[in-house]
DOVEXZA-577588 format. One record per residue (C-alpha): y, x, z; residue in three letters; chain. Coordinates in steps of 0.02 Angstrom, whole numbers. Last residue first. Example, Ala and Ser with C-alpha at 12.3 -4.5 7.8 and 13.67 -1.06 7.14 Angstrom:
residues 2
      y      x      z dolum bagu
    -53    684    357   SER    A
   -225    615    390   ALA    A
END
This chain:
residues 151
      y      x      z dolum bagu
   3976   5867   5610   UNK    A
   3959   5916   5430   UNK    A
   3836   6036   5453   UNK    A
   3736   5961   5288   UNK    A
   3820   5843   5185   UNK    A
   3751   5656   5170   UNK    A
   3702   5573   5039   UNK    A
   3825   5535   4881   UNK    A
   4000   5584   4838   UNK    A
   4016   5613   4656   UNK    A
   4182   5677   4555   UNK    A
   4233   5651   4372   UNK    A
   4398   5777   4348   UNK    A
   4551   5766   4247   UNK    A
   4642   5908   4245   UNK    A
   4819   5950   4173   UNK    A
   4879   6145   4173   UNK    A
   5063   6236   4181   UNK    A
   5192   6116   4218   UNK    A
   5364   6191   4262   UNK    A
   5415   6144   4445   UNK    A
   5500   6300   4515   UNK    A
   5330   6349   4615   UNK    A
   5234   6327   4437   UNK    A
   5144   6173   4396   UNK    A
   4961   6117   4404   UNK    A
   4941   5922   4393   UNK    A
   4772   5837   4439   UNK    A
   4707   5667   4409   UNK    A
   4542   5604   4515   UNK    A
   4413   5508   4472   UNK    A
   4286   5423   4580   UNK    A
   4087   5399   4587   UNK    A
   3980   5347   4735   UNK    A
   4038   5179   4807   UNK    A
   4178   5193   4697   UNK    A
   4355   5235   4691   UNK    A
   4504   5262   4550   UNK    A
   4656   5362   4534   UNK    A
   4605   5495   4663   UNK    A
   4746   5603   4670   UNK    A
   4810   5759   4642   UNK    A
   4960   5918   4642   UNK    A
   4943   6094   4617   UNK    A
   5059   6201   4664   UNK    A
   5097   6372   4574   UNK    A
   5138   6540   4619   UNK    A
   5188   6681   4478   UNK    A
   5179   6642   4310   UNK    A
   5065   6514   4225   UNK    A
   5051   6525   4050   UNK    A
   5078   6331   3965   UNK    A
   4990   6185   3943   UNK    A
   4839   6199   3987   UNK    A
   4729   6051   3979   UNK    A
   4574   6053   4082   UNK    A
   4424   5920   4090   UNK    A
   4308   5922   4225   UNK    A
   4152   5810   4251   UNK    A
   4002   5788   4365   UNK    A
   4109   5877   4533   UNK    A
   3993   5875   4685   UNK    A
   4034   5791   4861   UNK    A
   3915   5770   5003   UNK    A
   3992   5645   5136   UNK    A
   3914   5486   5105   UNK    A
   3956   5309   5047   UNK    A
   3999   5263   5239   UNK    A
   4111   5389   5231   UNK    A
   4253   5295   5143   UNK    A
   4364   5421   5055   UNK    A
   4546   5446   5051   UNK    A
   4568   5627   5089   UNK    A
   4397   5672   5008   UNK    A
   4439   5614   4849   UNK    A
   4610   5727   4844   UNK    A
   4504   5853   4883   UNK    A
   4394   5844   4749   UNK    A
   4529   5848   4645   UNK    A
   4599   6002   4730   UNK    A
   4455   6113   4718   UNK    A
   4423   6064   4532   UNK    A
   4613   6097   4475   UNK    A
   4600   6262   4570   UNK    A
   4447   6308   4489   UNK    A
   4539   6272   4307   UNK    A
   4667   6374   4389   UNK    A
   4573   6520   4402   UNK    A
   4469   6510   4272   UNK    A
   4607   6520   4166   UNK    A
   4675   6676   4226   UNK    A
   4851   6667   4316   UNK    A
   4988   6762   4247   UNK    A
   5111   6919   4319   UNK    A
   5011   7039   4191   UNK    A
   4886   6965   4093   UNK    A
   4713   6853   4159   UNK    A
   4757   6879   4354   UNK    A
   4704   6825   4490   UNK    A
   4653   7012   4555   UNK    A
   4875   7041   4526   UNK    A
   4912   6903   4673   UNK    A
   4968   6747   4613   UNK    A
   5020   6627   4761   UNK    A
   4903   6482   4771   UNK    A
   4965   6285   4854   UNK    A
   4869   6153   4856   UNK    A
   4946   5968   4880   UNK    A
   4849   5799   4911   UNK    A
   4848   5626   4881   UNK    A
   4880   5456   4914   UNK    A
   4735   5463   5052   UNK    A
   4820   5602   5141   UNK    A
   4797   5814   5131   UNK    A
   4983   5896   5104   UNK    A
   5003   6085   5163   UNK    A
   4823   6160   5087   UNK    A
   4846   6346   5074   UNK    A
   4742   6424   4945   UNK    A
   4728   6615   4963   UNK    A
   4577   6682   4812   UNK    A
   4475   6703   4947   UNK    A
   4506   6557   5068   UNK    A
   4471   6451   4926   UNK    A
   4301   6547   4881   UNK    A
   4243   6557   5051   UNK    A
   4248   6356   5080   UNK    A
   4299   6358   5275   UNK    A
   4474   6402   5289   UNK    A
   4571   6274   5170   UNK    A
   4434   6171   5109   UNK    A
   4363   6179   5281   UNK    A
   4525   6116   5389   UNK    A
   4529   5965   5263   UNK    A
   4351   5925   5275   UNK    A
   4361   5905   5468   UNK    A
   4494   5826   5471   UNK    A
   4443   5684   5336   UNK    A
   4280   5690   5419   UNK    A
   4362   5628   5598   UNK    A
   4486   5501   5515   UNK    A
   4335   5422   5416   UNK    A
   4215   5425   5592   UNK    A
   4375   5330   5661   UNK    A
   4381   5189   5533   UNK    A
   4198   5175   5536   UNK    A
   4178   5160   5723   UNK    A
   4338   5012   5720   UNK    A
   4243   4915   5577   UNK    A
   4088   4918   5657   UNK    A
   3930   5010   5617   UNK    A
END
């Protein structure tokens, strides 16, 4: 493949799995997250509590964010990956840190810190809408073969 048919087949997938994290993975669209930043430095997802999120009254459950943190690291791989290494993605490792309760709607912030052919690692920040920081992840992630339906 050249250069040129790689470079657009990365811009094409990078699309395409941007539109589907947001709309087209049921469990996102479920629990509302709204994807406003997706580039190779990183990404940005957005989730606005709702009471069925909930661990206590006005907070996020655990699991919640610690899916959040998992969602958005991968995406932050995605957003900068090479597609000639493959296109199906799987998280090996996830570590969360919380630091605090989170109240009401938070961002969560990532980005792939470091690249290879099959495994990278991404760094994830969760903080609250008024920028208080509410959960750290670090998180192992694994793209290899190729993802079914993807084009």
């Amino acid at each position: 493949m050249e250069h040129e048919d790689i470079s657009e087949l990365n811009q094409r997938r990078r699309a395409w799995f941007h539109r589907h994290f947001q709309d087209g993975v049921a469990f996102n669209a479920a629990i509302g997250v709204v994807i406003p930043r997706w580039d190779p430095d990183g990404v940005e997802f957005r989730l606005s509590f709702r009471p069925d999120l909930g661990a206590h009254e006005g907070v996020f459950h655990g699991g919640v964010l610690a899916a959040l943190i998992d969602t958005t690291a991968c995406g932050a791989v995605l957003a900068g990956h090479d597609f000639a290494y493959g296109s199906r993605v799987s998280t090996i490792d996830l570590t969360v840190q919380y630091l605090r309760p989170a109240i009401g709607g938070v961002v969560a912030y990532s980005q792939c810190t470091k690249r290879g052919r099959s495994v990278n690692f991404a760094d994830v920040m969760v903080r609250t809408v008024d920028g208080k920081d509410v959960a750290h992840g670090i998180v192992t992630v694994m793209i290899a073969g190729e993802r079914a339906g993807l084009d």
